[in-house]
N, C-alpha and C positions, 0 to 999 in steps of 0.2 A: 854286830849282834842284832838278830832279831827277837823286837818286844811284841808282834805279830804275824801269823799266819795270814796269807795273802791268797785268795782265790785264783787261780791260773785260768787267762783267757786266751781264747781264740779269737784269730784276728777273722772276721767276715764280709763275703761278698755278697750279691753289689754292695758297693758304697751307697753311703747316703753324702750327698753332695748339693749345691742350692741348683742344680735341674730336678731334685729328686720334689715326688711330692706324700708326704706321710701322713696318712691317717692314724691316732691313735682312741683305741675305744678302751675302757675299761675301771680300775675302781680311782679312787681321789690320787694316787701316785704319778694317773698320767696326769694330770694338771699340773706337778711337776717339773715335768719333763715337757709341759706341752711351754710350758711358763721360758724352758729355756731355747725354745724352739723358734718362739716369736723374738724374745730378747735378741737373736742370732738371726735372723730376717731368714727362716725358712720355711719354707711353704710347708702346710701343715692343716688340717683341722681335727679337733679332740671334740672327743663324745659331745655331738649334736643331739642327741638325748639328755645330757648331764650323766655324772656318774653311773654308771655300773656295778654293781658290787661281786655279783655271780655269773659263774658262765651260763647257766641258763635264761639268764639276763641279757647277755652280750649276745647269743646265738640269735636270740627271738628276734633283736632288732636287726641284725644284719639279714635276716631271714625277711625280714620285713620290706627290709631297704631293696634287696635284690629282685625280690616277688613285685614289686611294684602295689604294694598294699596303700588303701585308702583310708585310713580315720574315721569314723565318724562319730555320731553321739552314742551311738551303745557302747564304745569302748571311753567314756569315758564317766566321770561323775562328780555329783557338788559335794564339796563339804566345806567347814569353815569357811564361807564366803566364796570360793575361788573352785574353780574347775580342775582337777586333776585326772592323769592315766597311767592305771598302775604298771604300765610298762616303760614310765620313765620318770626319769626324777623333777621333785618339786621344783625347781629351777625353771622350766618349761609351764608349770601352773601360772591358771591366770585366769582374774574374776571374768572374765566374759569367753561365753562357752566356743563362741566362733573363732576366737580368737587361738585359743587353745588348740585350735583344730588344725586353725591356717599355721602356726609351728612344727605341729607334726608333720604335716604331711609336707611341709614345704624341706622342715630340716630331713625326712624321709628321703625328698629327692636329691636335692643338696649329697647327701651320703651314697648313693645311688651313682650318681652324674661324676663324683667325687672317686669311687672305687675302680670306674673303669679305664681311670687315668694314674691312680695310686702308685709311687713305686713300690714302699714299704709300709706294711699296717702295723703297728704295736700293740696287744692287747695284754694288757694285766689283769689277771684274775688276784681280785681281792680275799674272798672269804667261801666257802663250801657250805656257808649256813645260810635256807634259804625260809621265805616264809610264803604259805599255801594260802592262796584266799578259800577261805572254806565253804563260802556258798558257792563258787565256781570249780572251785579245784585245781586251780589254773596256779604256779608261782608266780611273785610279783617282783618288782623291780624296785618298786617303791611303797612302801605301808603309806607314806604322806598323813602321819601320824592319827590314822583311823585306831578306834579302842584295838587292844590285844584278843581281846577273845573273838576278834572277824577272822584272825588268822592261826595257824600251828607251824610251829618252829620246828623246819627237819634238816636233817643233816645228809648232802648232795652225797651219795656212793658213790664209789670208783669207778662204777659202771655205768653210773648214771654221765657223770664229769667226762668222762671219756665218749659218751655217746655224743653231748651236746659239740665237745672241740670234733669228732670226725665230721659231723655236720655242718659245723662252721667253717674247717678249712675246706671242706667238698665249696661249700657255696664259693668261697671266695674266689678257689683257682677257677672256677667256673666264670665268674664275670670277669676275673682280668686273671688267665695264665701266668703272666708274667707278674704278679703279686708277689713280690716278700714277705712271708710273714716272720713278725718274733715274738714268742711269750714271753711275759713276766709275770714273775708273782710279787704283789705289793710287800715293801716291807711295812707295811702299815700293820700294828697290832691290834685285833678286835677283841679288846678284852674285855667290853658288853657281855660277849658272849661267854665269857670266863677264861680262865686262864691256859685251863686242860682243855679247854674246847676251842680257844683259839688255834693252840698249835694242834689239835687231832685235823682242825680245819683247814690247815697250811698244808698236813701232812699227804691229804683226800686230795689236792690239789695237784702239789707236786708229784707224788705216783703218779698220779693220772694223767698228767701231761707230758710225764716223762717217756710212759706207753706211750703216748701218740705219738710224741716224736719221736720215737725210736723205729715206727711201725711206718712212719710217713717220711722217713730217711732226710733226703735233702730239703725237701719239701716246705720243711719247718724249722724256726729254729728256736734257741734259749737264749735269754740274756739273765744273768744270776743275782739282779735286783736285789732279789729276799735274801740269798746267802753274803750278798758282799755287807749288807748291812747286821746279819748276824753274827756273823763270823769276825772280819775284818774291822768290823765300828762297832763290835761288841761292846759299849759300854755307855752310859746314860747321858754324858757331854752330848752324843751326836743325836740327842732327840729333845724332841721342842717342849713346851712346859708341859703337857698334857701328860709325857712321856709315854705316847705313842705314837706321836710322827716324828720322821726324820725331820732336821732341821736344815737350817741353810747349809749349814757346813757339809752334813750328812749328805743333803740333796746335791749340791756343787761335786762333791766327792765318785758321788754314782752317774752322775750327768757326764763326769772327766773318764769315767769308765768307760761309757759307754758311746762316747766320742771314740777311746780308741781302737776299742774293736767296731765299731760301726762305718764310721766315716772315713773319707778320702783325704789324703795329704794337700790336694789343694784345699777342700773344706775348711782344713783346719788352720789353714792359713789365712784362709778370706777369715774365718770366727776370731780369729785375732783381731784382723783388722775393723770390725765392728764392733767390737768389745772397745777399744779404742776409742770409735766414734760416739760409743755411744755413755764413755765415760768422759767425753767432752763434752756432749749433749746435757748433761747434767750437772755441768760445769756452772757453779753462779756467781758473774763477776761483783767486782767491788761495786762498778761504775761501766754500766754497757755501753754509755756514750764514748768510753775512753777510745783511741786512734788506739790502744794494744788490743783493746779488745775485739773492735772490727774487724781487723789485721786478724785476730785468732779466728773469729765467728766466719771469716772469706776462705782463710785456709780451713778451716774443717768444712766449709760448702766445695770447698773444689775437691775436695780426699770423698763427699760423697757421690759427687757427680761422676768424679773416674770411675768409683766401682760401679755406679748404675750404670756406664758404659759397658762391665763386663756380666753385670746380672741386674737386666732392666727390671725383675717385679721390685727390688728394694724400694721402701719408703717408712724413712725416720718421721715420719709428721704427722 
């Protein structure tokens, strides 16, 4: 008897396997997934900006990163103490104004030097509600809790959302052809924004990247994030206390997901074997000095020596 409906997946190519190298840009969900990425020693780096929350958020930086754009101090400004740029998240702030400068433009190239080796990018769009600095006019990436009334709260259209993703995947096949892309939509709930305007905001999303990938054929593809957690984990156990994020369970659940249709059968074999080591690694004995314990800490040194025989970047230390 089924107590759930299960979202049917396609298995897809290429694999991600540990030659593979992924970038993932997009709102708090890829920390997630970025989180099980390292756990699993595979080459990887997530938003060098810090979160994303908007697709016109995630466009401008990759727009940035590929143009070979510079920083400097008009883009950026003081407040409470510390230097911030509304093009990226507080995470990046930082009381000294040079300092702030030398992250951007360094994680700028970093993502830049990074892209045109990339196998596979990830990007999750979080939310379709965005907010306009209104003496420039410009959207931002980050408020970096500036008063409410610097900004107006507007709601990204279908036409808008779809202009920003054709602009993004143009750039990206652009610097590296052989780019995989896949979207996802966060299942993270912004109920800030209310309840009816969080899902109108899911809604403006999904449309609109559905057009593009259907318009941009192979090109592109989906992983069903937002639906396996609506659908499928429909219920309040799989979200953490806040009861808007997914929780560990929820998150390990979408991660196994996304293992299957993503990854290579050797991957998933070596991700065994590291899972392994690294619930050794966190092993605490009674008594380290003990002759068993040695004996175990020699055998798990030679179980990681072998594998760094077969994929040198690993390193548990």
């Amino acid at each position: 008897m089924q107590f759930r409906t299960k979202i049917p997946l396609k298995l897809k190519t290429p694999k991600i396997d540990y030659r593979s190298k992924v970038l993932m840009i997009g709102s708090c969900f890829v920390e997630n997934i970025g989180d099980k990425l390292d756990y699993y020693k595979l080459q990887n780096l997530r938003n060098p900006f810090g979160i994303l929350f908007h697709p016109g958020a995630i466009e401008n930086f990759i727009s940035r990163a590929i143009s070979d754009y510079v920083y400097s101090s008009e883009d950026i400004f003081y407040h409470n103490e510390r230097w911030h740029c509304f093009e990226a998240h507080s995470v990046l702030s930082d009381p000294n104004q040079n300092e702030l400068l030398k992250k951007l433009n360094q994680n700028l190239q970093l993502t830049r030097n990074y892209l045109t080796k990339a196998s596979h990018i990830v990007i999750t769009l979080g939310t379709a509600w965005v907010y306009k600095n209104i003496e420039t006019s410009k959207f931002v990436a980050n408020c970096h809790k500036l008063p409410q009334k610097n900004f107006s709260k507007e709601l990204l259209s279908l036409a808008e959302i779809e202009g920003s993703l054709h602009s993004l995947i143009s750039a990206l096949k652009k610097i590296n052809p052989d780019l995989t892309i896949i979207f996802t939509v966060s299942p993270v709930r912004h109920l800030k924004d209310g309840f009816v305007e969080n899902q109108i905001s899911k809604a403006h999303l999904i449309a609109a990247l559905h057009k593009v990938i259907n318009e941009n054929n192979s090109l592109v593809n989906y992983f069903p994030a937002y639906e396996i957690m609506m659908d499928e984990l429909r219920d309040y156990r799989f979200y953490a206390e806040d009861m808007l994020h997914p929780n560990p369970v929820a998150i390990n659940y979408i991660w196994e997901k996304f293992v299957e249709v993503w990854f290579s059968s050797q991957a998933v074999s070596i991700l065994k074997q590291i899972e392994s080591i690294q619930k050794s690694l966190a092993h605490r004995p009674f008594d380290e000095h003990s002759i068993s314990y040695r004996t175990f800490s020699q055998k798990l040194q030679d179980k990681i020596e072998d594998l760094k025989k077969e994929i040198p970047h690993l390193n548990f230390y």
